[in-house]
C-alpha positions as CSV (number, residue, x, y, z in Angstrom):
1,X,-15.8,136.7,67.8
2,X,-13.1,136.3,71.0
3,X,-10.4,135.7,68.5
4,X,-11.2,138.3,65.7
5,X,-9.1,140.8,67.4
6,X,-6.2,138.4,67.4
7,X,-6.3,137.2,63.5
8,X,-6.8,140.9,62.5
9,X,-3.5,141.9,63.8
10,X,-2.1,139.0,62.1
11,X,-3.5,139.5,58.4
12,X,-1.5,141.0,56.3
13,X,-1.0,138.8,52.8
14,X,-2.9,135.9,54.6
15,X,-6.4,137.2,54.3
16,X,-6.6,136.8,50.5
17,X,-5.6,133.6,48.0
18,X,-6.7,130.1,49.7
19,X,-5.6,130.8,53.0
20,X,-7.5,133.7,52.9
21,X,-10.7,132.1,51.6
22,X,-10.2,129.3,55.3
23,X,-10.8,132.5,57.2
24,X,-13.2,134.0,55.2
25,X,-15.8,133.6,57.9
26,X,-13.7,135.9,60.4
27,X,-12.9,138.7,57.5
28,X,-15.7,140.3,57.1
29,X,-16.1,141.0,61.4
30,X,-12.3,142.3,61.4
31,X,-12.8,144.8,58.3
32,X,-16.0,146.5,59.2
33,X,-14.3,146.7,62.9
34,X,-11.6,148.4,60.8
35,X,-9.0,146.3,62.5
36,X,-7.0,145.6,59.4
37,X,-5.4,147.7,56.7
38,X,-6.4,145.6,53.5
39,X,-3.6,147.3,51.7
40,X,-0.8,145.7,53.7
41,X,1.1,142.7,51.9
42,X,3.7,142.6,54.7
43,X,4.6,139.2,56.1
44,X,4.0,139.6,59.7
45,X,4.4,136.8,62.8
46,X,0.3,136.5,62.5
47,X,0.3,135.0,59.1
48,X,3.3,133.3,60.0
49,X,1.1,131.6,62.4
50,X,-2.2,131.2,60.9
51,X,-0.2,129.6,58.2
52,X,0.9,127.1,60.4
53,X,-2.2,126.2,62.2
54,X,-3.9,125.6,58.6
55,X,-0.8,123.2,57.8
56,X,-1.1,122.1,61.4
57,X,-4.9,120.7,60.6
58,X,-3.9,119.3,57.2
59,X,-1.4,117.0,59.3
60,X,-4.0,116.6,61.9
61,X,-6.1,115.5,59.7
62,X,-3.8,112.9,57.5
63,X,-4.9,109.8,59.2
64,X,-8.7,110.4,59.1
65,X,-8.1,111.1,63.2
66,X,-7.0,113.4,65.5
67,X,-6.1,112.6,68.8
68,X,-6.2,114.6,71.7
69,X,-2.7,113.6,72.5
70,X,-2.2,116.3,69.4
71,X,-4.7,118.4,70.0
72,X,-2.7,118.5,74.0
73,X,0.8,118.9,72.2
74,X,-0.3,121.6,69.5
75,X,-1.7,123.6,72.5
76,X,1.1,123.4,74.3
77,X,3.4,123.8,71.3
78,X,1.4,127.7,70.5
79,X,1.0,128.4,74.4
80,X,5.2,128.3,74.0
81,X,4.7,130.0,70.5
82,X,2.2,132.8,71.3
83,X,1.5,132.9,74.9
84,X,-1.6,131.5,76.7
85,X,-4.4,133.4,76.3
86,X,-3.6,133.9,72.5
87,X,-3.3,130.2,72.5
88,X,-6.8,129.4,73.4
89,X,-8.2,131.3,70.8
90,X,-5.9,129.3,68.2
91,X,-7.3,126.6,69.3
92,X,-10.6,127.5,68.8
93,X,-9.7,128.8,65.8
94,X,-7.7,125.4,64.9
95,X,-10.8,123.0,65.5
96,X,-13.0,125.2,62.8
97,X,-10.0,124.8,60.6
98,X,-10.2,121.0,61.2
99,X,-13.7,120.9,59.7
100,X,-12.8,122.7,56.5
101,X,-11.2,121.2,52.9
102,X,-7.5,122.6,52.6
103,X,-6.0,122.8,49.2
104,X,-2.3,122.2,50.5
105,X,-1.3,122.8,46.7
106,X,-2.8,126.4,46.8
107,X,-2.4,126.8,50.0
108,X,1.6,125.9,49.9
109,X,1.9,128.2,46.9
110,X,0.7,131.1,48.4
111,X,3.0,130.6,51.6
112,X,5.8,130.0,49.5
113,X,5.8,133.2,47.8
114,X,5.3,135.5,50.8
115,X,7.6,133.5,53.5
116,X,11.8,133.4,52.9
117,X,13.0,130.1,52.9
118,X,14.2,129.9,56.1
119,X,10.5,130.7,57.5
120,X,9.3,127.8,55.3
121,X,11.9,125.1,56.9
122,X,10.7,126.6,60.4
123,X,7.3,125.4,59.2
124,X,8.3,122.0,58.5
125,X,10.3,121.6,61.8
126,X,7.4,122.7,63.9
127,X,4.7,120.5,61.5
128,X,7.4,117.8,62.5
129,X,8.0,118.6,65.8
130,X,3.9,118.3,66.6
131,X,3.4,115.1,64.6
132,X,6.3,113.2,66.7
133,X,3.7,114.1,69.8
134,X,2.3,111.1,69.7
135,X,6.0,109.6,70.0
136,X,6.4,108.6,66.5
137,X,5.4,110.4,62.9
138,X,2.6,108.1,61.1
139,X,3.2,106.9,58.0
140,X,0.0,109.5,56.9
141,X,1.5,112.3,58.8
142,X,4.8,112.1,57.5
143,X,3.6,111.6,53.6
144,X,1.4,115.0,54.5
145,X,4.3,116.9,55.6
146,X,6.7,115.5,52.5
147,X,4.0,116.7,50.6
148,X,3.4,120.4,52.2
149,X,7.5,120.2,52.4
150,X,8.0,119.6,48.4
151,X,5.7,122.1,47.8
152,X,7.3,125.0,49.7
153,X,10.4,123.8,47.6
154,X,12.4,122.0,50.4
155,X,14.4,119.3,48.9
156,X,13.8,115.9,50.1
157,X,17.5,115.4,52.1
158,X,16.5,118.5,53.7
159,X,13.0,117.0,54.7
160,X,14.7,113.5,56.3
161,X,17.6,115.9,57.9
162,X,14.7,117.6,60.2
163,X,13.5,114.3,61.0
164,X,16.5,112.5,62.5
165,X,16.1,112.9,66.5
166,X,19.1,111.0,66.9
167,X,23.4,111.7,67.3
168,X,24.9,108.9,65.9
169,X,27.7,109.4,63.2
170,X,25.1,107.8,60.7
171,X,22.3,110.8,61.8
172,X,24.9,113.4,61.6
173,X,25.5,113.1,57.9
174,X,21.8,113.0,57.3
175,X,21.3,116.0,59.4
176,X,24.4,117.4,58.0
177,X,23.0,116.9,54.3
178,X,25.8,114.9,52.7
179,X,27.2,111.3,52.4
180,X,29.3,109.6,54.6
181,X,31.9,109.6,51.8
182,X,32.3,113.3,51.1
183,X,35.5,115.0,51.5
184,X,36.3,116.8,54.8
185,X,36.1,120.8,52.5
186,X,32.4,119.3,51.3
187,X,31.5,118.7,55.1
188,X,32.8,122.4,56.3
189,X,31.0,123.3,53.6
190,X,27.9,121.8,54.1
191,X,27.9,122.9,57.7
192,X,27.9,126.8,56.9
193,X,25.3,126.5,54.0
194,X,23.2,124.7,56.5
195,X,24.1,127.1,59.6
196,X,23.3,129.9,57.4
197,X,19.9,129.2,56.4
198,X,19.3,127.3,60.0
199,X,20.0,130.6,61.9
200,X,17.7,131.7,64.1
201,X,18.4,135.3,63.6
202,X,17.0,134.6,59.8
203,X,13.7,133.9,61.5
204,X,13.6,137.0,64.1
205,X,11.1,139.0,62.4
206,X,8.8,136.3,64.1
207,X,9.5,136.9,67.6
208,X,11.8,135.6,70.1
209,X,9.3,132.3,70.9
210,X,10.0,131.1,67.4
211,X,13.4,132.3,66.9
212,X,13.9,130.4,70.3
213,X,12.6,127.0,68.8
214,X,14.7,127.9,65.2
215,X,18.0,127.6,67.8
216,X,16.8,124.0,68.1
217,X,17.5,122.5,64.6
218,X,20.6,125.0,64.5
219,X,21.6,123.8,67.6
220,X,21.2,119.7,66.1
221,X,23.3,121.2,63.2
222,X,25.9,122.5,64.9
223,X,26.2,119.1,67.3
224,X,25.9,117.0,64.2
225,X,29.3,118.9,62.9
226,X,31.5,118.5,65.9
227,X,30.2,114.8,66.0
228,X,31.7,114.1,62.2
229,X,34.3,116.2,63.2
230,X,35.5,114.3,66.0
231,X,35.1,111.3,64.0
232,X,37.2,112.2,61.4
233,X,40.1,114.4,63.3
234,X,38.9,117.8,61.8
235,X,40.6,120.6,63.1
């Protein structure tokens, strides 16, 4: 098939567990083309992204409707990801997904044991990032993508952080993790755990498209910070 090239440079730990058995139908092609080593279990930028486009259809599919205002924005979202032409096959790839019945809790459990957790809140940020496309997160899409987001073990103050879009003083504490009423150390505090697992160099491994878009929420982070900082007359 046009994108069975693609996908078998990808597999490594995706192509077995629940995620494997979504692409089943494109396994069997890339193995007897003896495009993939079976034997690898590394965590490579394809299962990264196949990963994503089967949470990507879960969220699509949350409301019992997908619109081709998402369908536009996830295109446009992997052409910046992984490039045009590799994009078109995703999409492809992405509608057959859409017809299929994903298990998000095996699914979820499987990405959470072969992806750090700073590749898992990446995940969330971009599920986010698509389902604001339509300029606002559905009540169904956001419950979805709670939902994948508690399964990959991301706490819920770290969920409704990647959500804000704002810079008010009120956002910056969400984004910033902690209550308006914590001390000025808990804030500093909170800003280099969060900068830490925020850093974009933590995702490189995934290329420089992704790391690119991981500089975003560490960028929010690290405006949030001087925000409350101003605020307060930290030095």
């Amino acid at each position: 098939m046009k994108w069975g090239k693609w996908i078998g440079t990808g597999l490594g730990w995706a192509l077995f567990g629940p995620i494997g058995a979504i692409f089943g139908f494109a396994a069997g092609a890339i193995i007897d083309a003896n495009e993939y080593n079976h034997k690898s279990i590394q965590t490579t930028r394809g299962d990264f992204i196949l990963s994503l486009l089967v949470l990507i259809a879960a969220v699509l599919k949350a409301d019992k409707s997908v619109k081709k205002s998402e369908l536009d924005f996830v295109k446009r979202t992997l052409i910046e990801l992984i490039g045009y032409e590799e994009a078109q096959e995703a999409i492809i790839l992405l509608r057959d997904i859409l017809k299929k019945e994903i298990d998000l809790q095996k699914v979820c459990k499987q990405i959470k044991a072969h992806l750090d957790y700073s590749s898992r809140l990446q995940l969330i940020y971009l599920l986010i990032e698509i389902a604001k496309s339509d300029n606002a997160i559905q009540k169904e899409e956001r419950n979805v993508i709670f939902q994948i987001a508690f399964l990959l073990n991301i706490p819920r103050h770290t969920f409704e952080s990647l959500v804000v879009v704002s810079n008010t003083i009120v956002d910056a504490y969400k984004i910033l993790e902690i209550s308006p009423d914590a001390t000025n150390e808990e804030i500093k505090k909170a800003y280099r755990r969060l900068a830490m697992e925020h850093h974009p160099d933590k995702v490189s491994y995934l290329g420089e498209e992704i790391q690119r878009k991981a500089q975003e929420k560490f960028k929010k982070i690290q405006e949030a910070y001087e925000i409350i900082k101003k605020e307060r007359g930290i030095t």
